[in-house]
Z-matrix of the N, CA and C atoms (Angstrom, degrees):
N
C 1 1.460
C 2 1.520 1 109.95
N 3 1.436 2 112.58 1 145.16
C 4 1.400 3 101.98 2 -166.65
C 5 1.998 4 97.83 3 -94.66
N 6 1.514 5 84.32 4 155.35
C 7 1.539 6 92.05 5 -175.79
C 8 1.638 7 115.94 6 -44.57
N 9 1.775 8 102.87 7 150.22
C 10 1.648 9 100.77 8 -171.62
C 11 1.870 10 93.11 9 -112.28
N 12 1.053 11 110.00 10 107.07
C 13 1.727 12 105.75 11 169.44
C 14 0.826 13 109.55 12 -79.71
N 15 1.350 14 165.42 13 142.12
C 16 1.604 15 161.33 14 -135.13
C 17 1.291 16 80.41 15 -132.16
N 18 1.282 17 116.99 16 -67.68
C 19 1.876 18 108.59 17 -141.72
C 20 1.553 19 114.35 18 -80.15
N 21 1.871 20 114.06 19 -7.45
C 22 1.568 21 129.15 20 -165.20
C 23 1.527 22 80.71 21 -78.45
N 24 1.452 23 98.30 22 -62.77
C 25 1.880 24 100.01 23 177.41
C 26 1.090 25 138.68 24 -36.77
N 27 1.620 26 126.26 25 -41.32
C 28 1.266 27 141.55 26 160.67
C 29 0.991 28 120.08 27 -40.39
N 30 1.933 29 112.23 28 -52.15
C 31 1.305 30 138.36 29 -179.22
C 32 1.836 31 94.61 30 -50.33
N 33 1.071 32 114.53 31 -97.77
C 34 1.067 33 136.39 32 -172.62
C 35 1.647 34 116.39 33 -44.38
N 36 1.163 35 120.32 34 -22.51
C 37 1.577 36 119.39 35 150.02
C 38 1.157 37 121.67 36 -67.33
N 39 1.946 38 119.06 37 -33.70
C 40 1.593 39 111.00 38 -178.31
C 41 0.766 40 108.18 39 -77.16
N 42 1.862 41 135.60 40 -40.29
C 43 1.416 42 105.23 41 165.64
C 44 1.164 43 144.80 42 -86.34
N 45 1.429 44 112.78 43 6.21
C 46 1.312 45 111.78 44 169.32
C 47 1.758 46 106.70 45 -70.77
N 48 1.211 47 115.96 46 -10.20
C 49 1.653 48 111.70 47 -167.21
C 50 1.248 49 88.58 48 -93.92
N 51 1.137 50 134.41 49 -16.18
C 52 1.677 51 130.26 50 -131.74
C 53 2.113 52 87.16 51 -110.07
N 54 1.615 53 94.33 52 -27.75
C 55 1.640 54 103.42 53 -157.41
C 56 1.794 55 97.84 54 -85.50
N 57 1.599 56 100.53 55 -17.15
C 58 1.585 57 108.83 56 -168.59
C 59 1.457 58 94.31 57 -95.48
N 60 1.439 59 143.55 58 -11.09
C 61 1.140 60 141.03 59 151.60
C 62 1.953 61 95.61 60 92.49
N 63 1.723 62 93.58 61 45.47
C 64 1.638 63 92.68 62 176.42
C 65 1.652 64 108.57 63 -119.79
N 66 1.397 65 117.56 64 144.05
C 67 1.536 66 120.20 65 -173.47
C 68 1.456 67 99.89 66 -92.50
N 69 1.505 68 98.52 67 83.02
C 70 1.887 69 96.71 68 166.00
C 71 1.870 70 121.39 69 -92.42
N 72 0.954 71 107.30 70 120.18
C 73 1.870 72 86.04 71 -175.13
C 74 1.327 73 99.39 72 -77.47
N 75 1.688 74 103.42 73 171.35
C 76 1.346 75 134.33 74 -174.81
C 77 1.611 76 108.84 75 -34.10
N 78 1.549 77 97.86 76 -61.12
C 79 1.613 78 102.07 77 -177.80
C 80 1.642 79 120.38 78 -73.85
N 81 1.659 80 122.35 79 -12.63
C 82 1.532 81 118.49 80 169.64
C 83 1.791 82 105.89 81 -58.60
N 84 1.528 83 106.64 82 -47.29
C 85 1.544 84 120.96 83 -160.61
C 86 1.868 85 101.26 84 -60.93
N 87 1.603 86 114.13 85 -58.59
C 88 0.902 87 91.61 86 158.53
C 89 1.421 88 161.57 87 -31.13
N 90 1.726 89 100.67 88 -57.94
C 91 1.518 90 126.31 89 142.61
C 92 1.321 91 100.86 90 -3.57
N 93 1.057 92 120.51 91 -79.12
C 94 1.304 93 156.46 92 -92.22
C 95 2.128 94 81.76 93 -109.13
N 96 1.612 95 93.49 94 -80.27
C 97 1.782 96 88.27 95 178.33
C 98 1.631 97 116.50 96 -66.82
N 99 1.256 98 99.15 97 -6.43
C 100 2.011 99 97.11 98 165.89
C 101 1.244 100 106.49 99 -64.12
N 102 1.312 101 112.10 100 -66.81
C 103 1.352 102 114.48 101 178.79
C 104 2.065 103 136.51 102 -50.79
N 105 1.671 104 83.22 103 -20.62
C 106 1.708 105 94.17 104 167.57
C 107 1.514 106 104.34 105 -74.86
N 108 1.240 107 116.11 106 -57.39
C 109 1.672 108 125.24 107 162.87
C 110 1.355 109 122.26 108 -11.00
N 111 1.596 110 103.49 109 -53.16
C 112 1.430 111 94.72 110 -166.24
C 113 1.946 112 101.83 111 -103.19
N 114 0.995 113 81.19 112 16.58
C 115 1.749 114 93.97 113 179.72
C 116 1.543 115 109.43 114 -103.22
N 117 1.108 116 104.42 115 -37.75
C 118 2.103 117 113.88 116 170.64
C 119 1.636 118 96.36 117 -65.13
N 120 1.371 119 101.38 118 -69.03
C 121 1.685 120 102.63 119 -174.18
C 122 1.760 121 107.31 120 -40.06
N 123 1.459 122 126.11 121 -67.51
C 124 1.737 123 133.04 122 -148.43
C 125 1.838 124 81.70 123 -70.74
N 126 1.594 125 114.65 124 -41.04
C 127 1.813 126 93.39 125 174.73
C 128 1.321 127 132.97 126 -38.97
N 129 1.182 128 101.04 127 -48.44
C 130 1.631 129 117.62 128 -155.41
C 131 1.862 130 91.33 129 -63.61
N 132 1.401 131 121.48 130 -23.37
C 133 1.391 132 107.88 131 178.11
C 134 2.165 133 111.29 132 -116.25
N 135 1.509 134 97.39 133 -15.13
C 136 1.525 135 87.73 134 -178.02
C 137 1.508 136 101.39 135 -132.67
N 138 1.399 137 132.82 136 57.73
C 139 0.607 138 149.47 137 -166.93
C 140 2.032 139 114.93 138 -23.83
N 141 1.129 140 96.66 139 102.61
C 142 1.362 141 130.88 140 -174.60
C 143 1.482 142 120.51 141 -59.81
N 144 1.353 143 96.47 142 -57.95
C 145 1.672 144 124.70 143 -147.79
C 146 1.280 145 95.67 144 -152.51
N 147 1.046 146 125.31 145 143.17
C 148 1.774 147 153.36 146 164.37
C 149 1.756 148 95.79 147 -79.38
N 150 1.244 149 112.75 148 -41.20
C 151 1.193 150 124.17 149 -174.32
C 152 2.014 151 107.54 150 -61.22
N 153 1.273 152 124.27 151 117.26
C 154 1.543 153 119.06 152 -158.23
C 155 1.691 154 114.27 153 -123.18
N 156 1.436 155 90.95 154 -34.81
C 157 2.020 156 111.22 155 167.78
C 158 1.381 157 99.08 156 -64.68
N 159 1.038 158 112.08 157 137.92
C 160 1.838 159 120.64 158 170.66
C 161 1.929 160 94.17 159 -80.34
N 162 1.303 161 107.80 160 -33.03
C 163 1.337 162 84.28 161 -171.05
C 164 1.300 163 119.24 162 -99.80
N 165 1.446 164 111.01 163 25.27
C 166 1.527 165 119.50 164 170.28
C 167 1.186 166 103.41 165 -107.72
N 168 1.904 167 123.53 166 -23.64
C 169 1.282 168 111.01 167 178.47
C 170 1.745 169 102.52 168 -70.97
N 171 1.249 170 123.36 169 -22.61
C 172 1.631 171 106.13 170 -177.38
C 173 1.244 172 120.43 171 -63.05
N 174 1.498 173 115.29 172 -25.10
C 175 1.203 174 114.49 173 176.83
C 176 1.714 175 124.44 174 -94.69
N 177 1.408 176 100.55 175 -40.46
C 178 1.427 177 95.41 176 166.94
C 179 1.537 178 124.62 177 -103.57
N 180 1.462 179 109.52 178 36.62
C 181 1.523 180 102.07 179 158.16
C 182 1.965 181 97.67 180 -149.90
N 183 1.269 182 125.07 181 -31.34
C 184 1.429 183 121.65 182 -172.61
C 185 1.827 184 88.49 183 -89.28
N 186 1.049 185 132.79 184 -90.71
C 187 1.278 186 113.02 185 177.15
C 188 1.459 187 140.72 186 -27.02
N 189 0.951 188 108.60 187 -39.75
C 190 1.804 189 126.91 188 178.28
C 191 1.576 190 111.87 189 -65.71
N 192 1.679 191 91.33 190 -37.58
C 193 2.136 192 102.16 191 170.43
C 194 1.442 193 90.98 192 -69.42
N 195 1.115 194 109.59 193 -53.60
C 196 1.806 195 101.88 194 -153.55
C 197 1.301 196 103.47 195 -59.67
N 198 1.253 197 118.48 196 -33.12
C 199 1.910 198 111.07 197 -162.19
C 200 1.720 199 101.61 198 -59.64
N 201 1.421 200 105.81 199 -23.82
C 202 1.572 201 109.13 200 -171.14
C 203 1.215 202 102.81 201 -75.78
N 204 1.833 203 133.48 202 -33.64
C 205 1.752 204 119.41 203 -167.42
C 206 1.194 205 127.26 204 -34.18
N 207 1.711 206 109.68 205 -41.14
C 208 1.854 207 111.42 206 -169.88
C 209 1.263 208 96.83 207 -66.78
N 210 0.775 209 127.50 208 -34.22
C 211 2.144 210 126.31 209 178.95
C 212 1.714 211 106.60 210 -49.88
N 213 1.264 212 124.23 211 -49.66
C 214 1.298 213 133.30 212 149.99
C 215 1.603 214 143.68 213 -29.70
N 216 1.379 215 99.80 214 -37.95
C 217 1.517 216 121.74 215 174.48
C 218 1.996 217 104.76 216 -37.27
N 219 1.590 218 91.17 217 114.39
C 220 1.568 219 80.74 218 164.03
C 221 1.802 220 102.75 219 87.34
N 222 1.331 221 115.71 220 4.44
C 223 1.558 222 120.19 221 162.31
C 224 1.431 223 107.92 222 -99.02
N 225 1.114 224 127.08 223 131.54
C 226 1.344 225 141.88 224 166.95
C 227 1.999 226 109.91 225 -81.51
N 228 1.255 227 95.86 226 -55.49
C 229 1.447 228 113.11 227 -144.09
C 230 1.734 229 89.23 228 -104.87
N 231 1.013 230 133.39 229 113.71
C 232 1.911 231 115.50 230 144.28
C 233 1.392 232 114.83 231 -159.51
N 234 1.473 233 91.17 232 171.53
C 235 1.698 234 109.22 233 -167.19
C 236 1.162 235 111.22 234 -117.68
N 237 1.511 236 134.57 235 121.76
C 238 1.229 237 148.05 236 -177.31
C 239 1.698 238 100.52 237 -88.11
N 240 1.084 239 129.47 238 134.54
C 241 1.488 240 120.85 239 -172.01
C 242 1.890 241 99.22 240 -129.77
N 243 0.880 242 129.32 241 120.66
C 244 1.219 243 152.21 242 -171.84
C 245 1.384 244 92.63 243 56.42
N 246 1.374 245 107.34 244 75.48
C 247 1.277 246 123.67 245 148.33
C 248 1.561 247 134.69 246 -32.10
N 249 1.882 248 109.82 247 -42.25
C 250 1.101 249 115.56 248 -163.06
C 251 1.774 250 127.17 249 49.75
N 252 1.491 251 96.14 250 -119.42
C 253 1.600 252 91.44 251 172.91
C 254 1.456 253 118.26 252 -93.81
N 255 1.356 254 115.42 253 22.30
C 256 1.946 255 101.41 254 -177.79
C 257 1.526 256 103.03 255 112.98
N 258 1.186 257 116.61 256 6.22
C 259 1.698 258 100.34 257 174.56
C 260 1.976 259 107.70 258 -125.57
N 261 0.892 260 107.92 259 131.60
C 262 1.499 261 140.24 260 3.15
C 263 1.268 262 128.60 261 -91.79
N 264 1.600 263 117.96 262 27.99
C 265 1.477 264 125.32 263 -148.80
C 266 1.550 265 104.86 264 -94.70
N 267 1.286 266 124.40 265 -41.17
C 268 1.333 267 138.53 266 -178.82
C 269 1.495 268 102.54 267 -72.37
N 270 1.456 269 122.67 268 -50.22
C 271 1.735 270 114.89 269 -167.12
C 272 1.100 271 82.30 270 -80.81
N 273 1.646 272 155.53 271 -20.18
C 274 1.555 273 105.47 272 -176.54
C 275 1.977 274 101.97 273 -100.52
N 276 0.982 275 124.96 274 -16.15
C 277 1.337 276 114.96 275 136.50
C 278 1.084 277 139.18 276 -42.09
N 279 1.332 278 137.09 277 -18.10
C 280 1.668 279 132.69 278 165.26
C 281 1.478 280 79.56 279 -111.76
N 282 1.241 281 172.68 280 33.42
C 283 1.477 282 165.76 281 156.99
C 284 1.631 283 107.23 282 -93.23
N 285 1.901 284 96.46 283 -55.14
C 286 1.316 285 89.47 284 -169.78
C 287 1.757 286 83.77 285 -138.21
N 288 1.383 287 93.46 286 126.20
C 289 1.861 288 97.96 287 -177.97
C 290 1.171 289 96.26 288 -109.49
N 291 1.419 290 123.42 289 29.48
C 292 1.693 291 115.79 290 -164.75
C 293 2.326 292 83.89 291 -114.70
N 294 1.443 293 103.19 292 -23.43
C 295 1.340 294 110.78 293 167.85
C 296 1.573 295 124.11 294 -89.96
N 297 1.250 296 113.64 295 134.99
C 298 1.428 297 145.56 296 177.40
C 299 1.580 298 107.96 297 -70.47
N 300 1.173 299 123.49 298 73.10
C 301 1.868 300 126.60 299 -172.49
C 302 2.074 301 104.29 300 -92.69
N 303 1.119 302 93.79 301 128.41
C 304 1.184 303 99.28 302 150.82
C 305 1.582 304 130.24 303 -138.36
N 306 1.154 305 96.03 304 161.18
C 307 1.760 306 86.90 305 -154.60
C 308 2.191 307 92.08 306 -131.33
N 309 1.328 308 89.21 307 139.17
C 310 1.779 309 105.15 308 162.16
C 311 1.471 310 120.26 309 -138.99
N 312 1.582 311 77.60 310 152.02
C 313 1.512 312 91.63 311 -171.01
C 314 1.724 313 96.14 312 -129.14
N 315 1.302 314 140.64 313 -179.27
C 316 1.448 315 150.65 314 171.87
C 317 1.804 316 92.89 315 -105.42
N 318 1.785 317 114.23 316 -49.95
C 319 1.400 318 103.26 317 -169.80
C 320 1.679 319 139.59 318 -97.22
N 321 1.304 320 101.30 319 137.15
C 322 1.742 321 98.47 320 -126.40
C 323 2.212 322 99.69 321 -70.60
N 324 1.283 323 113.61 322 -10.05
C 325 1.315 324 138.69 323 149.93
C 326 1.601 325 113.82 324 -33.11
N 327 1.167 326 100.21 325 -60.04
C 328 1.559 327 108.42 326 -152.66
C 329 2.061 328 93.19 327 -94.29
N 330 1.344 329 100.09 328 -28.94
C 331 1.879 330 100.33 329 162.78
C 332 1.397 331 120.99 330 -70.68
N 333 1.034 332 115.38 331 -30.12
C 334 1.735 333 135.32 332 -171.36
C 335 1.767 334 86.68 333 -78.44
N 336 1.088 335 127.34 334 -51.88
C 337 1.047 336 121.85 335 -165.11
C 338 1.890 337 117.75 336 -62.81
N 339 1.775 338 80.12 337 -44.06
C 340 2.032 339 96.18 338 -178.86
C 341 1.577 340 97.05 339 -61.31
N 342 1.465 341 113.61 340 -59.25
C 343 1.276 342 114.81 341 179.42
C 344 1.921 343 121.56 342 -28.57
N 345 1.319 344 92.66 343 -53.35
C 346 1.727 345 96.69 344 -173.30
C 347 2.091 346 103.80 345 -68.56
N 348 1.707 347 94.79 346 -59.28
C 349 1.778 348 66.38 347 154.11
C 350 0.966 349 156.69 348 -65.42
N 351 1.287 350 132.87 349 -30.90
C 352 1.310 351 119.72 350 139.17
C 353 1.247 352 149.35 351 -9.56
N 354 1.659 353 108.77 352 -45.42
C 355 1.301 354 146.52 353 174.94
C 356 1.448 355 105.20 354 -64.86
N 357 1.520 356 115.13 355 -60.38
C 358 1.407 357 132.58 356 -168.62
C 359 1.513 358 111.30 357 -66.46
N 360 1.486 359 106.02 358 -49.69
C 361 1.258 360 105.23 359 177.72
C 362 1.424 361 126.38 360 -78.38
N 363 1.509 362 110.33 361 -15.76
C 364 1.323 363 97.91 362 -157.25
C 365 1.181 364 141.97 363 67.43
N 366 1.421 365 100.65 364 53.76
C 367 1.556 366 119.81 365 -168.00
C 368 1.242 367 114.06 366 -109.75
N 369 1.445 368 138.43 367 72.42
C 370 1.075 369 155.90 368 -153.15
C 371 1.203 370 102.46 369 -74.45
N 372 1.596 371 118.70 370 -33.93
C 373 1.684 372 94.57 371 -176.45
C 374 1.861 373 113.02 372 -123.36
N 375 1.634 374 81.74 373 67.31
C 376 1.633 375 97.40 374 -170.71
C 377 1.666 376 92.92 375 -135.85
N 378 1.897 377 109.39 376 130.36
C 379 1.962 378 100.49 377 179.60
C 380 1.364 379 62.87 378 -132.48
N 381 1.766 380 93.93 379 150.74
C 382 1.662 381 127.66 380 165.55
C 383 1.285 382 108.47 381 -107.58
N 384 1.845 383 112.12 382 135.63
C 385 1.667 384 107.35 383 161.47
C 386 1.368 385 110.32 384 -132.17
N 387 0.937 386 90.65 385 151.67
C 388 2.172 387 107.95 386 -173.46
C 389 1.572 388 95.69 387 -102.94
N 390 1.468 389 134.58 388 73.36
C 391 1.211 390 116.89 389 150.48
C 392 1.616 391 101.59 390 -148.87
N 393 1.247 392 109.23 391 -162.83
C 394 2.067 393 108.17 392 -178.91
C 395 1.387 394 81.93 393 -101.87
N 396 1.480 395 97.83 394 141.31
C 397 1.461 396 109.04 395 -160.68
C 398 1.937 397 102.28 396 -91.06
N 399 1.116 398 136.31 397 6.43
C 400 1.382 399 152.79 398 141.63
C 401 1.690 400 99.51 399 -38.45
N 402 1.532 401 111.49 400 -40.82
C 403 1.879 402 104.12 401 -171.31
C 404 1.416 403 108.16 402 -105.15
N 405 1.286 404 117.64 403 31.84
C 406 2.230 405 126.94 404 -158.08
C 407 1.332 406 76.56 405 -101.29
N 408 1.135 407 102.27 406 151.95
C 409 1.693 408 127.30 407 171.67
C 410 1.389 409 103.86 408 -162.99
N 411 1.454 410 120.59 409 118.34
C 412 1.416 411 150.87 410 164.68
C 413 1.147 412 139.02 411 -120.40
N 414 1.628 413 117.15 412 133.41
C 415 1.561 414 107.24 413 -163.86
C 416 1.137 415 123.44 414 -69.88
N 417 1.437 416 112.27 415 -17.77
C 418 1.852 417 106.13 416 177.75
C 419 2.176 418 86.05 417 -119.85
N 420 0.936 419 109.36 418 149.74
C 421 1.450 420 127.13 419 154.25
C 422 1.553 421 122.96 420 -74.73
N 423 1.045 422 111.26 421 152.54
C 424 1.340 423 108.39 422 -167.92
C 425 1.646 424 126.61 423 -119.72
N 426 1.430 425 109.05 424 140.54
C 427 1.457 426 122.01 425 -163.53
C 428 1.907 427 118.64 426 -39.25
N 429 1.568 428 93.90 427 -49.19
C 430 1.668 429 129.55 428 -166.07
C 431 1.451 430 100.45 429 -114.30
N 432 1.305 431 137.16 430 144.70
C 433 1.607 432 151.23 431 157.89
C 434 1.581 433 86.66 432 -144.00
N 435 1.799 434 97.50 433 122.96
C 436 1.016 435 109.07 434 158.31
C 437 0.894 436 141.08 435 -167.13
N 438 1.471 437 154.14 436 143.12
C 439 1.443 438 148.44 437 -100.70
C 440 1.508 439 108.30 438 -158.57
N 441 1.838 440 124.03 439 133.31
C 442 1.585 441 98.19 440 179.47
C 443 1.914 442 81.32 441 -135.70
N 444 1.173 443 117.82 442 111.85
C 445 1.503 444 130.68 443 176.97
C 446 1.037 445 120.68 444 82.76
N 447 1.360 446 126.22 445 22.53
C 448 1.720 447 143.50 446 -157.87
C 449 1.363 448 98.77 447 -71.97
N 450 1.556 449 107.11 448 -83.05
C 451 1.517 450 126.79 449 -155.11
C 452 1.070 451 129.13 450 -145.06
N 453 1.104 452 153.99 451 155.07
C 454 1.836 453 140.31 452 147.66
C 455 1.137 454 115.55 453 -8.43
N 456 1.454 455 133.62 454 150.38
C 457 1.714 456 110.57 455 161.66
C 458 1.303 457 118.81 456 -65.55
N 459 1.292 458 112.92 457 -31.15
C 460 1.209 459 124.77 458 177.34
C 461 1.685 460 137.09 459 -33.11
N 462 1.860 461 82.65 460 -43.77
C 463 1.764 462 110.66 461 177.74
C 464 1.460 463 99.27 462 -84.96
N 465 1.014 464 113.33 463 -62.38
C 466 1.640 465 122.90 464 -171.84
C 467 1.286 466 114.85 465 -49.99
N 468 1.412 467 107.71 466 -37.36
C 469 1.857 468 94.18 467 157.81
C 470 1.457 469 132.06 468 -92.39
N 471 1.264 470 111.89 469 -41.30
C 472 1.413 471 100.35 470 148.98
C 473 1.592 472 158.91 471 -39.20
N 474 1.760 473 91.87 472 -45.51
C 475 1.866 474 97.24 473 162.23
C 476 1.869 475 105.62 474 -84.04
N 477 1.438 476 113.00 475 3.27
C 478 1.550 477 96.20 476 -177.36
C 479 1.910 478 106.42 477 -123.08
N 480 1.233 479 97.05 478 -14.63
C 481 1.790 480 94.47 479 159.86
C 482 1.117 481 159.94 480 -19.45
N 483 1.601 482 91.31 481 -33.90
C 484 1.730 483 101.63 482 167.39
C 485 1.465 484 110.86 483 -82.32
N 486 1.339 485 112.74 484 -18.45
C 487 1.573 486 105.45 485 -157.53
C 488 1.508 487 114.77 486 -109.05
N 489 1.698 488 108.41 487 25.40
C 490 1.733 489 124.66 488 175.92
C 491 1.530 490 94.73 489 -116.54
N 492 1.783 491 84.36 490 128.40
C 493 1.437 492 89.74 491 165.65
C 494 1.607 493 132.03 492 -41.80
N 495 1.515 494 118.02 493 -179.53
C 496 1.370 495 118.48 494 175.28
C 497 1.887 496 98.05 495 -71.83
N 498 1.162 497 106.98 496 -43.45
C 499 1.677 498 98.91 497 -164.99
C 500 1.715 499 87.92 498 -104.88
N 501 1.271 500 116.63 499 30.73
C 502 1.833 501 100.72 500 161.51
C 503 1.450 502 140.12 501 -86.40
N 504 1.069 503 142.97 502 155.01
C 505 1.157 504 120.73 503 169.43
C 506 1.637 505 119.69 504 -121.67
N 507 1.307 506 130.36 505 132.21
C 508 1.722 507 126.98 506 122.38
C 509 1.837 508 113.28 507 25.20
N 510 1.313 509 135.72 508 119.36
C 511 1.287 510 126.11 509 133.45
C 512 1.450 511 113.23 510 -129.52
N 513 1.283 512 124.14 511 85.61
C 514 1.562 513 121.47 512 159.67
C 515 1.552 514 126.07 513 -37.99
N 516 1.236 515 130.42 514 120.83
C 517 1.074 516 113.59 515 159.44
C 518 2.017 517 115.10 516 -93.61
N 519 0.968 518 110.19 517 134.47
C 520 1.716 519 117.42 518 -158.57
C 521 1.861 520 97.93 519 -117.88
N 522 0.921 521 110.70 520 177.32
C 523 1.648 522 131.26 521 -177.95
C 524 1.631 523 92.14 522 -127.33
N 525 1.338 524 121.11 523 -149.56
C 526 1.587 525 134.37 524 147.92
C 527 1.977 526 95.37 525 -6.31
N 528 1.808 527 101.16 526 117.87
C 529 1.716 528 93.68 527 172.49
C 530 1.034 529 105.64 528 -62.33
N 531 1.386 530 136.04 529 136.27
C 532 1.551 531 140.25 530 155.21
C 533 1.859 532 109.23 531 -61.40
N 534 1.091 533 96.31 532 93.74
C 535 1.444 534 86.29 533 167.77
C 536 1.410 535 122.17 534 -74.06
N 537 1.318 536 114.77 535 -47.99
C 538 1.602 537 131.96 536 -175.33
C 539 1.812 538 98.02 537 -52.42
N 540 1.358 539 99.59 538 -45.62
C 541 2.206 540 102.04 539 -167.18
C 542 1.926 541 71.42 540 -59.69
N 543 0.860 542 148.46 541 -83.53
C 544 1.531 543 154.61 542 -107.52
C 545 1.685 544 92.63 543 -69.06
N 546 1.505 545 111.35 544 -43.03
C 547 1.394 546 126.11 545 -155.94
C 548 1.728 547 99.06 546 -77.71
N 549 1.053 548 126.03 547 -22.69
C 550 1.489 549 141.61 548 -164.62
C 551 1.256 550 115.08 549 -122.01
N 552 1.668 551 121.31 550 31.07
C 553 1.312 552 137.47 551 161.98
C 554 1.572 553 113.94 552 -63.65
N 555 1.317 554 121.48 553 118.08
C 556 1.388 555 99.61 554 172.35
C 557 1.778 556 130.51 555 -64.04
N 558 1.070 557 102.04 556 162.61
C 559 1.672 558 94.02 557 179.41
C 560 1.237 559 135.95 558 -74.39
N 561 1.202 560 119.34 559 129.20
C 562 1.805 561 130.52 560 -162.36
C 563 1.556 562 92.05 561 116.54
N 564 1.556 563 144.02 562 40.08
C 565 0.828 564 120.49 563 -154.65
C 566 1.834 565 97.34 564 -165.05
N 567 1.264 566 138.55 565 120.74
C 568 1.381 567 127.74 566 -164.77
C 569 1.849 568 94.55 567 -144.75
N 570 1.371 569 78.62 568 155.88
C 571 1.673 570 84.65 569 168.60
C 572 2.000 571 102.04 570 -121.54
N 573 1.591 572 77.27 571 121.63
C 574 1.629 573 81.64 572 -168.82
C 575 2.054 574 106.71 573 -85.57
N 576 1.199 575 103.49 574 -32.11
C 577 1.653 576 92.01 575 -173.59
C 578 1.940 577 94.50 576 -136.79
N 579 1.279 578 94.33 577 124.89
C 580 2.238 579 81.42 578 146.26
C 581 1.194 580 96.64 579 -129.11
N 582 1.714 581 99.98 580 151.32
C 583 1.188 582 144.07 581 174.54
C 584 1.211 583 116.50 582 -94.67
N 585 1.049 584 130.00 583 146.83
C 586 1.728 585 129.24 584 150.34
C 587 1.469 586 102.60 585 -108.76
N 588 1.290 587 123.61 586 147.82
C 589 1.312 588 151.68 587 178.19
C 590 1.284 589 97.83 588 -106.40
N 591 1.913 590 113.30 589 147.16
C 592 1.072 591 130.28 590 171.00
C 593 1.704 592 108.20 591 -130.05
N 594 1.369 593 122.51 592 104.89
C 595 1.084 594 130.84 593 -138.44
C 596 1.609 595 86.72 594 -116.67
N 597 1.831 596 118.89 595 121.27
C 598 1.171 597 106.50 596 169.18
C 599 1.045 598 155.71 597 -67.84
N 600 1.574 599 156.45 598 128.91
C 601 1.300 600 129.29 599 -140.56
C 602 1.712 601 123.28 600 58.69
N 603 1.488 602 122.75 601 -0.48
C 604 1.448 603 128.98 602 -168.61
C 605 2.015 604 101.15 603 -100.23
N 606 1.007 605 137.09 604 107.77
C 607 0.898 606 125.40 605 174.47
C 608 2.145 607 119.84 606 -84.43
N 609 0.963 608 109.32 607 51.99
C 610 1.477 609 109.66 608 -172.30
C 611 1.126 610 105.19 609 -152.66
N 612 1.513 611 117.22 610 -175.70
C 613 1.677 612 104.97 611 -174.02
C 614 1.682 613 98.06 612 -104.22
N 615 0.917 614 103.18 613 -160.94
C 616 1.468 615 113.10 614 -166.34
C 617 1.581 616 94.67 615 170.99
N 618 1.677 617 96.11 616 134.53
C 619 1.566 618 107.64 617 179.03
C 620 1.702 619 110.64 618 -142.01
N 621 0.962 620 95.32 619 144.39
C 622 1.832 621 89.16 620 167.60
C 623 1.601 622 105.25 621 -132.55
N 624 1.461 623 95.13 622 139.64
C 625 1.169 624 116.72 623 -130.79
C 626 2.292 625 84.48 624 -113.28
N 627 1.267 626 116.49 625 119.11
C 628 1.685 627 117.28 626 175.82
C 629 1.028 628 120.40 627 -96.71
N 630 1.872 629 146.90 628 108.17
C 631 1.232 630 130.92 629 -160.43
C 632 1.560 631 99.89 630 -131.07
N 633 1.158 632 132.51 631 132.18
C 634 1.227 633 137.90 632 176.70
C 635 1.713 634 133.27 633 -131.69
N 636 0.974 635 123.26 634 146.10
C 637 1.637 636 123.77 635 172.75
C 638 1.602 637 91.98 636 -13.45
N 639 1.184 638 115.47 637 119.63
C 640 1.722 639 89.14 638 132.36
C 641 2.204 640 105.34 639 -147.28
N 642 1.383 641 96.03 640 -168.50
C 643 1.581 642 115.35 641 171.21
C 644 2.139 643 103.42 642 -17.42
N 645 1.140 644 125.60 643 142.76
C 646 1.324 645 135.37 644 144.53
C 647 1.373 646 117.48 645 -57.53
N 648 1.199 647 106.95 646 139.94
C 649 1.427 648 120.05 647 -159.49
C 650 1.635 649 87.32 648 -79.30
């Protein structure tokens, strides 16, 4: 495992938060490299992330979540759907603890894992589920569904459809915009805004992608 410098990281997380123009206090940021911590460590045996530098994961997985929070503003309720290891489900849980995140995964590794953070951090308003989220059933539906390397849009709204509110929306997080996934939305189904993200220290594009109810095709 490659060396973890705590304080280079710190460095380089505050300003990457500082450059995205987000008010994290002292103790979120921390949060924040605890949680990379125990994500370098659970890699090195269940392999998490491709991602192996701690200080490449700050930028391309704790920064890269964060650039997405303002997209969030004004969600109470959401569902991260192939969560994997916690992104983007965990940074907008220590981002915004004023939101209700839940996050799924199918592999029971990568839940065991959210689970223990959870635990560690003290993330009270974070629930984990281990199933394909096509079989999730919840008593309230949720504001936000959203996904960062999951699926097609295609899949991702379809196996997760039932479980967005009437006035909810879709936020993909994307690399390269998919135009073609966009073009092959099924019907009842629109993409109302894309974004490009400017991710600090990230040299690539990055888009997040807005899909909502709309008109029958």
């Amino acid at each position: 495992m490659a060396a973890f410098h705590r304080d280079a990281l710190l460095r380089t997380l505050t300003e990457g938060a500082c450059a995205l123009s987000l008010d994290l206090s002292e103790a979120q940021i921390e949060q924040l490299i605890d949680y990379l911590a125990l994500l370098a460590k659970w890699n090195a045996v269940y392999n998490l992330t491709a991602v192996r530098d701690p200080e490449q994961m700050v930028t391309q997985h704790l920064l890269d979540s964060l650039a997405a929070v303002p997209a969030f503003a004004g969600a109470k309720n959401v569902l991260d759907v192939g969560a994997g290891g916690g992104l983007p489900g965990i940074v907008l849980a220590i981002a915004r603890p004023d939101m209700r995140v839940s996050m799924i995964d199918t592999v029971h590794k990568k839940t065991a894992f959210l689970t223990q953070v959870k635990a560690e951090l003290g993330l009270t308003n974070v629930t984990v589920h281990t199933m394909r989220v096509e079989q999730l059933q919840v008593p309230e539906k949720f504001d936000v569904i959203t996904s960062r390397a999951f699926a097609e849009l295609a899949d991702f709204v379809t196996w997760s459809g039932h479980l967005l509110k009437e006035s909810g929306r879709f936020i993909a997080l994307k690399g390269v915009l998919p135009k073609e996934e966009i073009t092959h939305l099924p019907a009842g189904w629109k993409v109302t805004r894309v974004q490009p993200l400017d991710v600090p220290g990230l040299h690539a594009e990055r888009h997040l992608i807005f899909i909502e109810a709309g008109e029958q095709a």
